[in-house]
C-alpha positions in Angstrom: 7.7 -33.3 -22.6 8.9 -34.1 -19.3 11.1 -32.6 -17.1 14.0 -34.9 -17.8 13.6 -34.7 -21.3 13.6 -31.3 -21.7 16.5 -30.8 -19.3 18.4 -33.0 -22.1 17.2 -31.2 -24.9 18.5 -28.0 -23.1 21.9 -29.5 -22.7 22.2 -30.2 -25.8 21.3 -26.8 -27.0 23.7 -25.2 -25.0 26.4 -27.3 -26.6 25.6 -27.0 -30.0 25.4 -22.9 -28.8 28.8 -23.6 -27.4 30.9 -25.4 -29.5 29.2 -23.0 -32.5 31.1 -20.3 -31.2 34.8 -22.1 -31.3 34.6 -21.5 -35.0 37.7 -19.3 -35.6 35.8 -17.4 -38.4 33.2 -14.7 -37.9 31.2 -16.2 -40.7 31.1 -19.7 -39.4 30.4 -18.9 -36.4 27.3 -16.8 -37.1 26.2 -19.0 -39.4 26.2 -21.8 -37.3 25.0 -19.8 -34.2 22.0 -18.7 -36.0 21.4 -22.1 -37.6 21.3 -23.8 -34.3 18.9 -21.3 -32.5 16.5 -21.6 -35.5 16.2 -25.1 -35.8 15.2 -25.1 -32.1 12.7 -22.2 -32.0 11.1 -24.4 -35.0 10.6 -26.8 -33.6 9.8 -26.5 -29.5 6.4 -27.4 -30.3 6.7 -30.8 -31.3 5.4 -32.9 -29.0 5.4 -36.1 -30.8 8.2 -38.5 -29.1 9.2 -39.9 -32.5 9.7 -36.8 -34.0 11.4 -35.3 -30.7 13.9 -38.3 -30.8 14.4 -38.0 -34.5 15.6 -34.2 -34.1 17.5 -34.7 -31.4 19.5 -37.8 -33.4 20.0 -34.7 -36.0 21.3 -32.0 -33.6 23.5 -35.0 -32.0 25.2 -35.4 -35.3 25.3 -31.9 -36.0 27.0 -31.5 -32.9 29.5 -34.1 -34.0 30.3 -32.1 -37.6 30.3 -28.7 -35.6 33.4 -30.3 -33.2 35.1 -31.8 -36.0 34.9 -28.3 -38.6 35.5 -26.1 -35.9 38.7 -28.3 -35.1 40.1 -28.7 -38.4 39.6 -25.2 -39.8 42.2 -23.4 -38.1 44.7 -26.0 -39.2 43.5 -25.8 -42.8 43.7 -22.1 -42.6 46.9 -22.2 -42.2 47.9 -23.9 -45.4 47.6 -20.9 -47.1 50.7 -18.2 -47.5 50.2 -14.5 -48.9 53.1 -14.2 -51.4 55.2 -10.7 -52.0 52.7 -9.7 -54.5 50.2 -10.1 -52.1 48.3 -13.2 -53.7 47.6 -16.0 -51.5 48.9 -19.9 -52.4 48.7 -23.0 -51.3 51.6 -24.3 -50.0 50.2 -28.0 -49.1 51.3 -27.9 -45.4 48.5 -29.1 -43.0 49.3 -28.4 -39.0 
């Protein structure tokens, strides 16, 4: 791959590594973490350019459903209220 390529493909890892861990929840954000660094360790070895350009179409729209879940679930999050008993309900309010 050449230089330029893989400068891009590193850029791009970084900010699917970055935007990963602006999930609000511990879960999320380790799943997604460790999703991101295993689809690249699989696959650094492809050399193919259709393939490369193929996974790279994937991780840009990845990228594009990490910004937008790790966006909306705080305000979803907050639709919830615990109640005095201590049980949680949906109140239907979105922030």
């Amino acid at each position: 791959m050449a230089a330029s390529g893989r400068e891009h493909v590193l850029s791009l890892y970084r900010l699917l590594l970055k935007e990963s861990k602006k999930f609000p929840s511990y879960n999320y954000r380790t799943y997604a973490l460790r999703r991101v660094r295993d689809a690249f360790r699989e696959n650094r070895t492809v050399e193919d350019p259709k393939v490369v350009e193929e996974l790279l179409n994937r991780a840009r729209e990845s990228l594009a459903i990490i910004q937008r879940q790790s966006s909306m679930l705080p305000n979803t999050l907050n639709c919830w209220s615990k109640t005095s008993s201590g049980n949680m309900i949906h109140t239907g309010q979105l922030l």
